[in-house]
C-alpha positions as CSV (number, residue, x, y, z in Angstrom):
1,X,-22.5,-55.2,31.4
2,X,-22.8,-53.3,34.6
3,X,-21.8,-49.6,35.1
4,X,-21.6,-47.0,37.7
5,X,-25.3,-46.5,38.0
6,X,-26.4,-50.4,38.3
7,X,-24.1,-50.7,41.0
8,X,-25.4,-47.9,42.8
9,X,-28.6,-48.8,42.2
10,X,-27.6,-52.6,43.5
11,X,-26.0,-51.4,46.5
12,X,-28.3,-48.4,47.9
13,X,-31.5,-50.4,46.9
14,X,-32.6,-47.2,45.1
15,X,-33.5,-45.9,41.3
16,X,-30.9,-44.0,39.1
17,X,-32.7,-41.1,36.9
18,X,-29.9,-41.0,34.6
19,X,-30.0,-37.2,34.7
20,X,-28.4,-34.7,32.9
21,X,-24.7,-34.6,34.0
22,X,-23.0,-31.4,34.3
23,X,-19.6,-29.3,35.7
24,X,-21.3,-27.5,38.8
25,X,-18.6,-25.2,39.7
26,X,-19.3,-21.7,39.0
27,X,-15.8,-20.8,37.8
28,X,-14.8,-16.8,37.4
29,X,-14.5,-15.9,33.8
30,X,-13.5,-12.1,34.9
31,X,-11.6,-10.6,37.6
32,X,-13.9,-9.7,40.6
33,X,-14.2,-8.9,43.9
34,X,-15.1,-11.8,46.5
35,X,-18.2,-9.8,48.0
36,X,-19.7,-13.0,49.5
37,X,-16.5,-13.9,51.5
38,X,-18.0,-15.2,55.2
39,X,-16.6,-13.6,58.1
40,X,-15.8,-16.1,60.6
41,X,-13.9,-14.6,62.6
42,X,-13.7,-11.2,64.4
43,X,-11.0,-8.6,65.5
44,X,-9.2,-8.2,68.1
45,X,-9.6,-4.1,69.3
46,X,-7.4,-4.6,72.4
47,X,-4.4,-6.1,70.4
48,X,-2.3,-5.9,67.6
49,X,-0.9,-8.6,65.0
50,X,2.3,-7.2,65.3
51,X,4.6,-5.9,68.2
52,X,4.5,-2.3,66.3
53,X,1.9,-0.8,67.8
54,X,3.0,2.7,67.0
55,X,2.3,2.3,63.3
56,X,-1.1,3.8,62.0
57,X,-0.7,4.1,58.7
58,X,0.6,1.8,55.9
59,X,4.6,1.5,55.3
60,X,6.7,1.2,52.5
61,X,8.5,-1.9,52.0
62,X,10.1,-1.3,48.7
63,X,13.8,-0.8,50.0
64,X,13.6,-3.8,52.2
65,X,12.4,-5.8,49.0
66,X,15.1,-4.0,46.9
67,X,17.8,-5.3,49.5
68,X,16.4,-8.9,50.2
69,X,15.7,-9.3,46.0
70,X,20.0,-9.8,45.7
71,X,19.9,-12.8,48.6
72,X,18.2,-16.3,48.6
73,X,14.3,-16.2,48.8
74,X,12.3,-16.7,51.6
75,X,9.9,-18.9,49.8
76,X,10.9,-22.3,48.6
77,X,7.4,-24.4,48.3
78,X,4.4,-23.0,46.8
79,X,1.0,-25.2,47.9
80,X,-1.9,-25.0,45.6
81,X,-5.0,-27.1,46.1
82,X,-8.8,-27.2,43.3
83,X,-11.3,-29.3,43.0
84,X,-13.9,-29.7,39.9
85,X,-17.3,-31.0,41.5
86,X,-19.8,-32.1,39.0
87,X,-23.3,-33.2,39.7
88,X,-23.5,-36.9,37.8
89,X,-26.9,-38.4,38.5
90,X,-29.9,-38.3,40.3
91,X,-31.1,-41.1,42.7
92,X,-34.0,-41.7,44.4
93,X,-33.7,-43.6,47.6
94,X,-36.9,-44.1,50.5
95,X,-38.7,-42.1,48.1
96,X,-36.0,-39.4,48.7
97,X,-34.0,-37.7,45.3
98,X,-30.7,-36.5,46.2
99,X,-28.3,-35.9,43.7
100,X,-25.1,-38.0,43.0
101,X,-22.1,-35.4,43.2
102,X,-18.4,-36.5,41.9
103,X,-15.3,-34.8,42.0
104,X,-11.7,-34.2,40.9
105,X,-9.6,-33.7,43.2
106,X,-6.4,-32.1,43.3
107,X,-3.4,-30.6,45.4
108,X,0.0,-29.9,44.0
109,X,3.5,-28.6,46.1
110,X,6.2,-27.4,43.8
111,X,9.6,-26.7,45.2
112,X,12.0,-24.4,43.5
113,X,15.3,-25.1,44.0
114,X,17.0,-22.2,41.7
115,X,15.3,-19.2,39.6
116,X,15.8,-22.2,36.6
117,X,14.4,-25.2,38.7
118,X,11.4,-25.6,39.3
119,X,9.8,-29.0,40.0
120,X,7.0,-30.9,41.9
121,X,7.9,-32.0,45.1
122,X,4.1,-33.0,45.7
123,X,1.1,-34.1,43.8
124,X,-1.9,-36.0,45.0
125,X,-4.4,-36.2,42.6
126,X,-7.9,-38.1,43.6
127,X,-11.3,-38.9,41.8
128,X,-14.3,-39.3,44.8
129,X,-17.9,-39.4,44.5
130,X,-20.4,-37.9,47.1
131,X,-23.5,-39.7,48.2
132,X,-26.1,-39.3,50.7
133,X,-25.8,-40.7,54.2
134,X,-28.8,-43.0,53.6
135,X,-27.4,-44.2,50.4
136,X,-25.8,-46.9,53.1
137,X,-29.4,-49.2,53.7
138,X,-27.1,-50.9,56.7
139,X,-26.9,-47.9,58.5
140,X,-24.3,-48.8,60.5
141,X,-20.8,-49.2,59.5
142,X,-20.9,-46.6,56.8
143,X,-16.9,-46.5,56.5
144,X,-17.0,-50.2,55.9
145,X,-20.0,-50.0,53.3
146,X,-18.7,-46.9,51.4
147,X,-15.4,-48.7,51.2
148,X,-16.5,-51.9,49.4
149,X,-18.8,-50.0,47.1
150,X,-16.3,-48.2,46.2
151,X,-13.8,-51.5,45.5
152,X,-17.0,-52.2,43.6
153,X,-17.1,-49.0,41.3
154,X,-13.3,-49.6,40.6
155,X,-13.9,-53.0,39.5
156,X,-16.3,-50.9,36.6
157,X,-15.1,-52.7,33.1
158,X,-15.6,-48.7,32.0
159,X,-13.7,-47.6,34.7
160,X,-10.9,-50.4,34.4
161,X,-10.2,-50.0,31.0
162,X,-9.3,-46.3,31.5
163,X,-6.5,-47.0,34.1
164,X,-8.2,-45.0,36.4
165,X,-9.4,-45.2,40.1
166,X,-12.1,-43.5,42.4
167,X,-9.9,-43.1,46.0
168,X,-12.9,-42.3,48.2
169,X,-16.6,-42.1,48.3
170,X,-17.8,-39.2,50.3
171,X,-21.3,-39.3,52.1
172,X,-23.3,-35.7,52.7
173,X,-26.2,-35.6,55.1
174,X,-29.4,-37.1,53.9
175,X,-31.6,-35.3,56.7
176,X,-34.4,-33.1,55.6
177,X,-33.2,-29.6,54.6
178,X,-34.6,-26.1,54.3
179,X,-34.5,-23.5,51.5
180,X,-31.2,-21.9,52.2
181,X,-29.2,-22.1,49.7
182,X,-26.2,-23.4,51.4
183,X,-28.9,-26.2,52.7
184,X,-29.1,-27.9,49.6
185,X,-28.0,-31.2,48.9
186,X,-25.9,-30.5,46.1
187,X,-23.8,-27.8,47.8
188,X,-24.1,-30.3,51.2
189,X,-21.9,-32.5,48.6
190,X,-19.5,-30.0,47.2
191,X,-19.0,-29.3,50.8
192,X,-17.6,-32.9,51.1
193,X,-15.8,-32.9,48.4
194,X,-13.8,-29.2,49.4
195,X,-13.4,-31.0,52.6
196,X,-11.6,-33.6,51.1
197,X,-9.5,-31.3,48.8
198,X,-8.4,-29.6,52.3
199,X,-7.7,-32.8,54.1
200,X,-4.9,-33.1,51.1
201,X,-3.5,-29.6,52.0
202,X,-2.6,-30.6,55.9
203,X,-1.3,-34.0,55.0
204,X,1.4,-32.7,52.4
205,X,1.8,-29.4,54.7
206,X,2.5,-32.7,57.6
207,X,5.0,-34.4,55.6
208,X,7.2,-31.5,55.0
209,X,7.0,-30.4,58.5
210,X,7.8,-34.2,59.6
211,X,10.9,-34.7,56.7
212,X,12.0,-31.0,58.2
213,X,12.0,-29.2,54.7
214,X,10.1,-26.5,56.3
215,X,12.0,-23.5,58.3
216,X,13.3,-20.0,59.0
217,X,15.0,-20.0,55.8
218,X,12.6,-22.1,53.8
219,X,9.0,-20.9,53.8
220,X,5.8,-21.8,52.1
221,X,3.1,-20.0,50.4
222,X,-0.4,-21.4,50.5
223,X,-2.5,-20.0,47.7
224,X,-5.7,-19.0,49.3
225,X,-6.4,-18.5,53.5
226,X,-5.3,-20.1,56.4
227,X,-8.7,-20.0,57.9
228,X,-9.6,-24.0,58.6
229,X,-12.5,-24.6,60.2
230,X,-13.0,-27.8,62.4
231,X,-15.0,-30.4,60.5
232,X,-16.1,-31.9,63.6
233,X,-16.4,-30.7,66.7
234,X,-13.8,-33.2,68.2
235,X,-11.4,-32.1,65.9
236,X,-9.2,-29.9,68.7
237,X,-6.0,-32.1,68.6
238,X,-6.3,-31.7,64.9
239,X,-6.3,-28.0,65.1
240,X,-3.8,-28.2,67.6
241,X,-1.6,-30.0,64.8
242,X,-2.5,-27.6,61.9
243,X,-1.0,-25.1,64.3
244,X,2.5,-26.2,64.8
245,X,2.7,-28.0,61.2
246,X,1.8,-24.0,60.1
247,X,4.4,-22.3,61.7
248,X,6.7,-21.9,58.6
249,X,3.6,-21.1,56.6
250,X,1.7,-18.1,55.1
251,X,-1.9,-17.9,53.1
252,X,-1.8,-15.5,50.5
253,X,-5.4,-14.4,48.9
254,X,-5.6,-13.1,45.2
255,X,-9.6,-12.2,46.1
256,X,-10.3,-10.9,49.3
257,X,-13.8,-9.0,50.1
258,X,-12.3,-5.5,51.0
259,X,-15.2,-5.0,54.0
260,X,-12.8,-7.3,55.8
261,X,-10.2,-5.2,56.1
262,X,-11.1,-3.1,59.7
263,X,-9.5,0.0,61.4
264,X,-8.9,-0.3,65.1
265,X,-12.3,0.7,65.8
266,X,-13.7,-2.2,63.9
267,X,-15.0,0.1,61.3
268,X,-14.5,-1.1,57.2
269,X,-11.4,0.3,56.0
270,X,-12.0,-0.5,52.7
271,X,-11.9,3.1,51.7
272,X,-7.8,3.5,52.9
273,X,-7.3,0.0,51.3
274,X,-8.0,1.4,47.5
275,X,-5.8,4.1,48.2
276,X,-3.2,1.6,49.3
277,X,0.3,2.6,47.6
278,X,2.3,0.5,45.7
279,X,4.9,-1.8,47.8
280,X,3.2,-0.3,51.0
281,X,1.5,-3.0,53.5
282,X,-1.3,-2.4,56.6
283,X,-0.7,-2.6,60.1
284,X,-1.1,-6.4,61.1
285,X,-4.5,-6.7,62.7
286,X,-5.2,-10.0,65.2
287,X,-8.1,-12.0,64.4
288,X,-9.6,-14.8,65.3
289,X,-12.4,-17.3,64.6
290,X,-16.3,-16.1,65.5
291,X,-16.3,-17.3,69.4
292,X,-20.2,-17.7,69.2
293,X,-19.4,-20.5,66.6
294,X,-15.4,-21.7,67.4
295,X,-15.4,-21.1,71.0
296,X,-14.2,-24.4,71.1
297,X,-11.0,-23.8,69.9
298,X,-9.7,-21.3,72.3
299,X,-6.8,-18.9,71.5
300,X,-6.3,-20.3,67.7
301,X,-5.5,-16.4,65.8
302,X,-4.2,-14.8,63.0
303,X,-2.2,-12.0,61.7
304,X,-3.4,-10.7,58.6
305,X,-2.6,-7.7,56.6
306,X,-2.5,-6.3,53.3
307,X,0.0,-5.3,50.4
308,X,-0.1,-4.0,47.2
309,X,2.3,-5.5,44.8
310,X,0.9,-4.1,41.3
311,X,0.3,0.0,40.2
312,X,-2.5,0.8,40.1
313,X,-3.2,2.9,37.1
314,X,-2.3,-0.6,35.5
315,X,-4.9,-2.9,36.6
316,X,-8.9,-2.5,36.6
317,X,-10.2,-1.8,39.8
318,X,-8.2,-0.5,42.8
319,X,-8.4,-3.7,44.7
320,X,-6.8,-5.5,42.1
321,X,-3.4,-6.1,42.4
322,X,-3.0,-6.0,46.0
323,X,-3.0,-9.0,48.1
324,X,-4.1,-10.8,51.8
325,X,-1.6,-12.3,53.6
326,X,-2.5,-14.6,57.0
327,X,0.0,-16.1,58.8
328,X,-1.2,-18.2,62.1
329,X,-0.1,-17.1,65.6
330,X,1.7,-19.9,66.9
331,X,2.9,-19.3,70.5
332,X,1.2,-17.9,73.5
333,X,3.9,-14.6,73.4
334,X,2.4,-14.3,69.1
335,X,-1.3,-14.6,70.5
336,X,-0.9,-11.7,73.3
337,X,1.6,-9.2,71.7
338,X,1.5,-10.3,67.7
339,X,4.4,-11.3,65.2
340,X,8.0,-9.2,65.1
341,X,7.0,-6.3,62.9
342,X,10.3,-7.5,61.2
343,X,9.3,-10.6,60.3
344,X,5.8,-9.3,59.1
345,X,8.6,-7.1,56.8
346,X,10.9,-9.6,55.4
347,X,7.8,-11.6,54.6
348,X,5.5,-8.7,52.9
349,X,9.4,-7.9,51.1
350,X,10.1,-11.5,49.7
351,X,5.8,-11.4,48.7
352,X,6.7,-8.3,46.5
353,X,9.6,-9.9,45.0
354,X,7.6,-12.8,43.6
355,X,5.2,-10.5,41.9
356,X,7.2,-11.0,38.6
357,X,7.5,-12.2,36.0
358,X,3.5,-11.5,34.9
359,X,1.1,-13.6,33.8
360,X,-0.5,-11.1,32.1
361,X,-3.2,-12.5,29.1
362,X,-2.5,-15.7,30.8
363,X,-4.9,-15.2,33.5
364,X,-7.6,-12.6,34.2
365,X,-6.7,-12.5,37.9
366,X,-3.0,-11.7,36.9
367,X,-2.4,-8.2,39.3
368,X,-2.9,-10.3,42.0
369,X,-0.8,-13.4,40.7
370,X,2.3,-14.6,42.8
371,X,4.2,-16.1,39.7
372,X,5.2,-19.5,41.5
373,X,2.2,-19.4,42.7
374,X,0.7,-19.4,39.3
375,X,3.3,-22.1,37.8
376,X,1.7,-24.4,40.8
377,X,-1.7,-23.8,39.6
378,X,-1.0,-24.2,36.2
379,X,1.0,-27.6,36.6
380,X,-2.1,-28.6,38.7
381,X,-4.4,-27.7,36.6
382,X,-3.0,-29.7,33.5
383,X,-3.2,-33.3,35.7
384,X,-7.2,-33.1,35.4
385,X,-9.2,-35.0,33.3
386,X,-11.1,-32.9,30.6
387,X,-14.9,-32.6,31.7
388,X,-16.2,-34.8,28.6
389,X,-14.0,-37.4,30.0
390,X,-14.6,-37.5,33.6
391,X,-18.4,-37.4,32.8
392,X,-18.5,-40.4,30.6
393,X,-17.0,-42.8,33.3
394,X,-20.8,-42.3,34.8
């Protein structure tokens, strides 16, 4: 009876090792900071991300939230996207081993209607596999090859009896790499696989910006950044989308490296960032992707500030408990003078107001939990397969 690995082996003219097959995420198992953030983008020191420019120092939001806490929230959809990559095989192909990565893929949109409703208004949930680019001995027409080998996974007996379906196989590239660590083939597939899970984000993002469910009055939080790179260089009319489909949309970041967070003068601010009060937010600073790498893209910015939402003699480091929020500049009067300092207040308000109820001894990040937030993430969280389960479909 055939199986995954035979019909690899069939179609790629290689050799399966049947390796050991493992999760290879490296999941948090306490709160920390996120000291190897990338910085890929730099600040603006001529310009501000809000019209404000006389404020210097943080600002206390807390009566604002007070106010705002007795009228409708801002927020109605809360966006929260994973993936579990898992390394499934080895293969050896032109006397070439690359590993065979897999993945679960998932991105979930609740909506809540009332403080009592809260429902999925969202879900796509895939299963893909990654393989090398010369894991296709035709060369050309690799969409077409990866398409019927994956027609002929599905048609598995092991994968057909569990009512299940792979939705895409990825391809990394196969060319020779070097020791970096981000080099490696493995992470070159994880890559694919995160790409995928981000592809998700824009397309349910896209629907409710097409079906109008996304406005002034209805906003949605994004759990994690805003910053999308371009996956391809051609890519500009995609960005250009992103940027319109965004305008009704904020990233919120529970880890954040706190280097980012720049004065002015571009120096770390880090420092005046523990010290941060409670319900009191930064000035908005502009930023925008590294030119030397995204020159590309022209004028495509961000506002992005900081607010602390928990006390701090309550959590376990200083940084914990406060939040990143991004919010893309959309038109050309956002990129040169910033958002409305208002706006930047109603929506660091209605952030504070979602910072209850706690999940504490839920979840080890919970100062820096968004409860809706964390309602989306758990609801996603319980479509996955369990790893023993995914693994023995290979």
């Amino acid at each position: 009876m055939k199986n995954i690995r035979t019909i690899l082996e069939e179609s790629t003219n290689g050799v399966c090792y049947n390796s050991y097959k493992y999760c290879a995420d490296e999941e948090l198992r306490v709160p920390t900071l996120s000291y190897e953030e990338s910085q890929t983008f730099s600040i603006f020191k001529d310009r501000y991300g809000e019209i404000d420019t006389s404020l210097k120092k943080t600002k206390d939001v807390s009566k604002l939230a007070l106010t705002l806490s007795e009228q409708e929230p801002l927020f109605r959809y809360f966006l929260d996207g994973s993936r579990r990559a898992y390394k499934v095989d080895d293969i050896e192909i032109n006397k070439r081993i690359f590993p065979i990565m897999a993945g679960q893929i998932g991105v979930a949109c609740c909506e809540r209607l009332s403080p009592r409703n809260f429902k999925c208004k969202a879900l796509d949930n895939d299963l893909v596999m990654s393989l090398p680019s010369e894991a296709n001995p035709e060369i050309r027409n690799a969409n077409l090859f990866f398409n019927n080998l994956k027609d002929k996974i599905n048609s598995v007996e092991r994968v057909k009896r569990t009512g299940l379906n792979f939705s895409k196989i990825l391809s990394y590239s196969s060319k020779q790499t070097n020791s970096t660590e981000d080099s490696k083939y493995e992470h070159l597939g994880i890559a694919t696989i995160q790409d995928e899970m981000i592809n998700s984000e824009k397309k349910i993002i896209s629907d409710l910006t097409t079906k109008n469910h996304l406005n002034e009055c209805c906003y949605l939080i994004k759990d994690g950044s805003l910053q999308y790179r371009p996956q391809k260089t051609s890519d500009i009319k995609e960005l250009a989308k992103i940027k319109n489909n965004y305008r009704w949309v904020i990233g919120v970041s529970k880890l954040f490296n706190p280097e980012f967070s720049k004065d002015k003068s571009g120096k770390s601010n880090a420092a005046a960032l523990a010290n941060l009060q409670l319900y009191h937010r930064t000035p908005a600073f502009m930023f925008q992707h590294d030119r030397e790498k995204w020159s590309f893209l022209g004028d495509y910015t961000y506002s992005v500030w900081y607010v602390r939402i928990r006390e701090k003699s309550r959590t376990e480091s200083p940084f914990a408990g406060i939040v990143k929020v991004e919010k893309i500049l959309i038109t050309e009067e956002e990129i040169q003078r910033g958002i409305d300092s208002e706006l930047v207040d109603i929506l660091t308000a209605n952030i504070i107001n979602e910072r209850n109820p706690v999940c504490y001894g839920k979840d080890s990040r919970w100062a820096n939990h968004l409860y809706p937030v964390y309602l989306t993430e758990r609801f996603l969280k319980s479509k996955y397969l369990s790893d023993i389960h995914f693994l023995n479909l290979f």
